[in-house]
N, C-alpha and C positions, 0 to 999 in steps of 0.2 A: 504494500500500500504506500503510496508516495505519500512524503511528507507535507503538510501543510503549512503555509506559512504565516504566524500568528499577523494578522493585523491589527497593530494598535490606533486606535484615532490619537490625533494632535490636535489640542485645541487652536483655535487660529486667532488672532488679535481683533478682528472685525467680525458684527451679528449685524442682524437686523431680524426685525420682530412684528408681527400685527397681532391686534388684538381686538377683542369685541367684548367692550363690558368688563376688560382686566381678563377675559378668561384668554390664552393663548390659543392663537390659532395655528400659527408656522414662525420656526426660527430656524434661520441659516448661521452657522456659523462661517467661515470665509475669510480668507488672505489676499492682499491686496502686493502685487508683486512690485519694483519699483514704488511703493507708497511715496505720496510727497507729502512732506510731513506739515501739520497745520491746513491744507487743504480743507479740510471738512470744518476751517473756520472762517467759510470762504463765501461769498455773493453765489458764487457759483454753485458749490455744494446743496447750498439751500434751496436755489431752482432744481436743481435735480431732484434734489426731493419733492418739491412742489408736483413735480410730472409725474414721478412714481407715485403719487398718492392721487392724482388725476389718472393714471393710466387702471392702478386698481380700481377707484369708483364707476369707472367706464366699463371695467369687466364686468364691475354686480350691477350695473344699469343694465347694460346688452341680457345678461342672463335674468333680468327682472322682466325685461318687455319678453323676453322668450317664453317666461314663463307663466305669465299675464294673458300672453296671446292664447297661450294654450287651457288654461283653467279658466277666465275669465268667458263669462258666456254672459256678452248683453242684451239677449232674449230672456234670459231669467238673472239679474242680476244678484237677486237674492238668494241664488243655488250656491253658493261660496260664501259661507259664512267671512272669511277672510277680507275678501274686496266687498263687503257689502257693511264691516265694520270700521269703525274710527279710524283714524290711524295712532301709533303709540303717540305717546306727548315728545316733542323734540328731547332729543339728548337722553332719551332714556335707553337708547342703544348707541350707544359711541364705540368709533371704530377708531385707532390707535396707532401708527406707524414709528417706528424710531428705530434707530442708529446706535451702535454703540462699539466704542473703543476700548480693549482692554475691562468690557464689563460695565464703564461709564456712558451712560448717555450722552450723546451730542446733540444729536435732533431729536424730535419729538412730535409730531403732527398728528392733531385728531382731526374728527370730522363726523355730524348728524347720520345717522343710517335709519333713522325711522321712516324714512321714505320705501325703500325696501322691504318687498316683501318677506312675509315671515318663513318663508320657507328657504328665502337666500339667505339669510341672514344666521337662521340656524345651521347652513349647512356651505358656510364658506371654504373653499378651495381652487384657491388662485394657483395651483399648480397645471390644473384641465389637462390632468393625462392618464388617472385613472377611475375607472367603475369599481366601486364596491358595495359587496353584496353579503347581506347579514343573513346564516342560515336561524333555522329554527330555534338550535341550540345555543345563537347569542355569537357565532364565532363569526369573524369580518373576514372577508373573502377579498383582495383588491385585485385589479386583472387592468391591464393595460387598455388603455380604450376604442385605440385603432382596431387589436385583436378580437376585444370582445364585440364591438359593433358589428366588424367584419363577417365573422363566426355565430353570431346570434343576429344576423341579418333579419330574418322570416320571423324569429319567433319573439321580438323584444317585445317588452311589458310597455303599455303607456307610460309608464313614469322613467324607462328606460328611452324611450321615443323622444321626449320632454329635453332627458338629459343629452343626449345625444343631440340635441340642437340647443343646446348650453354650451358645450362644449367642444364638438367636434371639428371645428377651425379652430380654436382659440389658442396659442401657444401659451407655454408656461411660464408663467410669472417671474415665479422666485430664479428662474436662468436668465429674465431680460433685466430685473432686478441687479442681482449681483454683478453683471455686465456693465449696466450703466453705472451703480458707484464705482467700480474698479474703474471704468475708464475716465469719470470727473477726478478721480484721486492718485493718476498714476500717473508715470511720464509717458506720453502719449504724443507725437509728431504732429496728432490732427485734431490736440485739444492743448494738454498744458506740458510743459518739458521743466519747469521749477517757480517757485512759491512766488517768485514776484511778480509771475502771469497774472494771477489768481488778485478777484478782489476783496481786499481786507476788511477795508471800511469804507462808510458811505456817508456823506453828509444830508442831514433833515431839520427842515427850520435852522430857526436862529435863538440866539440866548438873549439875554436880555440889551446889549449892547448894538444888537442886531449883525454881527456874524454868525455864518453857519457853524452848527455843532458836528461835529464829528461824529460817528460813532464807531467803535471797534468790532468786529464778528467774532472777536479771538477775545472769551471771555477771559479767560486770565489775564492776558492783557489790560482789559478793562477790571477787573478786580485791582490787580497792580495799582492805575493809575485814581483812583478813587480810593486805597490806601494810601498812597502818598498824598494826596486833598486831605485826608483826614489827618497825618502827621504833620501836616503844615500846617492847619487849622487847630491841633491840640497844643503844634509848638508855641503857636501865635497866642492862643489862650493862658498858657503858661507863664509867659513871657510877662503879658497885660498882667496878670495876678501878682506877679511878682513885684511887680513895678511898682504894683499898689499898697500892697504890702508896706515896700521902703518907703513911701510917700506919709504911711501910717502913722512909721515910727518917726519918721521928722516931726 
């Protein structure tokens, strides 16, 4: 019998995560090759995120009208108990996207999902590559979906019909996902080659003076700079007491 060769997982320095209601839906862990480092504190980074969190809402929209089209019957609107009720109250289903380094969050984006039907929403999977199937006995069966469509041509169930026009164009998420931040994050010819491509910061409004203020994307940095405001601010405080003080004693 040939030997096998143990394979160990390596955890890798970058995740990303979605969630619905805090409950976990999919995490990837992922390394990012050439990393450029402070990128993901970056104008850019954050549109990137802005798209992947656009590119998922667009997935469970297309699969809400798919599935809309097909339960929704407006000859009897009131055969679905579903569409014929309220909708939930806003934000009582929030949906959750975020980033993270080394285990620390970077980004963070939510977003309302009560628009979404209740049967998307319970049954989230932005991966759209496979069918699974729960026997009697409770056990989950998963089967690839090209194959089992293929092979279960003639005989699929309505609710396999449903999914199968959910799904069956749709690529998978979590591989265009990790693609796009690897390629905002890394030296790349047809995006960034080192950090001073990237932008830092951006200015909004004005202070009271009426110039524009800065602002940092690289929160340490801006931690930094609002600790030394406050050491110059407690030096200057200091200072005045003091003064007063000798002022006292004359």
């Amino acid at each position: 019998m040939a030997n096998l060769k143990e394979q160990s997982y390596k955890e890798e320095r970058f995740e990303f995560a979605l969630y619905v209601n805090n409950n976990i839906i999919c995490k990837r862990n992922f390394k990012i090759n050439d990393f450029i480092e402070h990128s993901m504190e970056s104008a850019e980074f954050k549109r990137k995120v802005d798209e992947i969190v656009d590119m998922i809402d667009k997935d469970l929209k297309s699969k809400s009208r798919v599935y809309t089209w097909y339960y929704f019957n407006p000859m009897e609107p009131d055969a679905s108990e579903e569409f014929s009720s309220p909708l939930i109250d806003p934000w009582e289903c929030t949906f959750r996207f975020e980033v993270s380094d080394r285990k620390k969050v970077v980004i963070s984006k939510i977003w309302d999902g009560y628009a979404y039907p209740k049967a998307i929403r319970d049954k989230v999977d932005i991966s759209n590559k496979t069918v699974k199937i729960i026997s009697k006995d409770g056990k989950v069966y998963s089967y690839d979906k090209d194959s089992f469509f293929k092979s279960n041509e003639d005989r699929l169930s309505f609710e396999h019909i449903v999914l199968k026009a959910m799904i069956g164009d749709k690529p998978d998420l979590l591989l265009q996902i990790t693609k796009q931040i690897c390629e905002v994050c890394s030296v790349h010819e047809e995006f960034f080659t080192n950090i001073g491509e990237y932008t830092l910061s951006e200015y909004y409004g004005k202070d009271k003076d009426g110039n524009p203020v800065k602002y940092d994307f690289n929160i340490d940095a801006h931690n930094r700079k609002l600790e030394r405001k406050w050491m110059k601010l407690a030096a200057e405080d200091a200072k005045k007491r003091k003064e007063e003080a000798l002022n006292k004693e004359k």
